[in-house]
N, C-alpha and C positions, 0 to 999 in steps of 0.2 A: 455346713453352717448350722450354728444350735439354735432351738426354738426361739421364738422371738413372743413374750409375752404381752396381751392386753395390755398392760397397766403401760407399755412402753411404747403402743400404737397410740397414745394420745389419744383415745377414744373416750367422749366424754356420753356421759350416760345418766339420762335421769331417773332414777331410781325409783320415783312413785310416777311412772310412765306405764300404759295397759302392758301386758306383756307381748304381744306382737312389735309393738315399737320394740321392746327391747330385745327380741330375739329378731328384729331386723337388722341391727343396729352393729352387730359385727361382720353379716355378710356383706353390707355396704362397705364397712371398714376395711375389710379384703378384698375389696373389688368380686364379690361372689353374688351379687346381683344380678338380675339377670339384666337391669337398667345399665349398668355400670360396668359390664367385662368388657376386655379390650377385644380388640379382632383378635383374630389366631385361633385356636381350640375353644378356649376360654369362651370370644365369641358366637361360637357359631348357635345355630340355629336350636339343636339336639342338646348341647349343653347349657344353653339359656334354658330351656325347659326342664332339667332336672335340677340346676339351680335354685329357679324357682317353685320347685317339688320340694326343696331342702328346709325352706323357711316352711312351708306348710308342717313338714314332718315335725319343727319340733314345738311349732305351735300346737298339734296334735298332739303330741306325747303330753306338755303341759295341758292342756285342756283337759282330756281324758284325766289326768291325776286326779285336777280340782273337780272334778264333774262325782267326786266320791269314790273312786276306784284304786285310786291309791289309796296306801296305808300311814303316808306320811300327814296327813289331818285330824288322826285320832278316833276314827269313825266307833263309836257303840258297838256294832258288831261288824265281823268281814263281809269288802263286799261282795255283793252276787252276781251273778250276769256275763261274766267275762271268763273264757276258757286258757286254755292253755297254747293254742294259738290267739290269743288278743296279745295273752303276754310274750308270748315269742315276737310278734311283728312289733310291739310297743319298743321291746328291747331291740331289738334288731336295726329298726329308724334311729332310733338315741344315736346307738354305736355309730352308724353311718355318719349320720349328721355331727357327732363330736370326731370321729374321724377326716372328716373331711376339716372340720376347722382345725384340727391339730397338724394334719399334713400342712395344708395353706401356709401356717403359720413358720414350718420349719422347712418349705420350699423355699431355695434360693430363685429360682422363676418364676414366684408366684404373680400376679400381677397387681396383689398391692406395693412387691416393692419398687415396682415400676413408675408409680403414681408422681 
């Protein structure tokens, strides 16, 4: 089955919404909540808690950016403080976290299309 894109989940999104609404906003839409999985794997106990490790992950990644550590704000000069494991684990979460919503998305049993 091919991916199935946002724009075609009817996913409505308010755009000048804090960012945790907004990056809660498509785990709900795949049933990736931890409020909202169905039974089966999905619900269980262990998977409800990494689920909701997933929303933290990438509200972390963005916070960490805006907090001056990214390079995408134009900062005056580079910033300090953070090594080269901050940026392996920073990347490492992204990945997961956009993996995860890219499988979900192109899983024919996922449990939004069950909904």
């Amino acid at each position: 089955m091919e991916a199935v894109s946002l724009g075609e989940l009817n996913i409505e999104v308010d755009k000048n919404a804090a960012l945790p609404a907004l990056i809660s906003t498509v785990p709900k839409a795949l049933k990736l909540d931890a409020g909202s999985a169905p039974d089966g794997p999905d619900g269980s106990r262990a998977v409800k808690k990494i689920l909701s490790g997933s929303v933290n992950i990438a509200v972390g990644v963005a916070e960490l950016r805006n907090q001056g550590f990214g390079s995408g704000h134009g900062q005056a000069s580079a910033p300090s403080g953070l090594g080269v494991r901050h940026a392996r684990l920073t990347l490492n979460a992204a990945v997961a976290w956009c993996e995860l919503i890219l499988d979900t998305l192109s899983d024919p049993t996922a449990p939004w299309r069950n909904a």
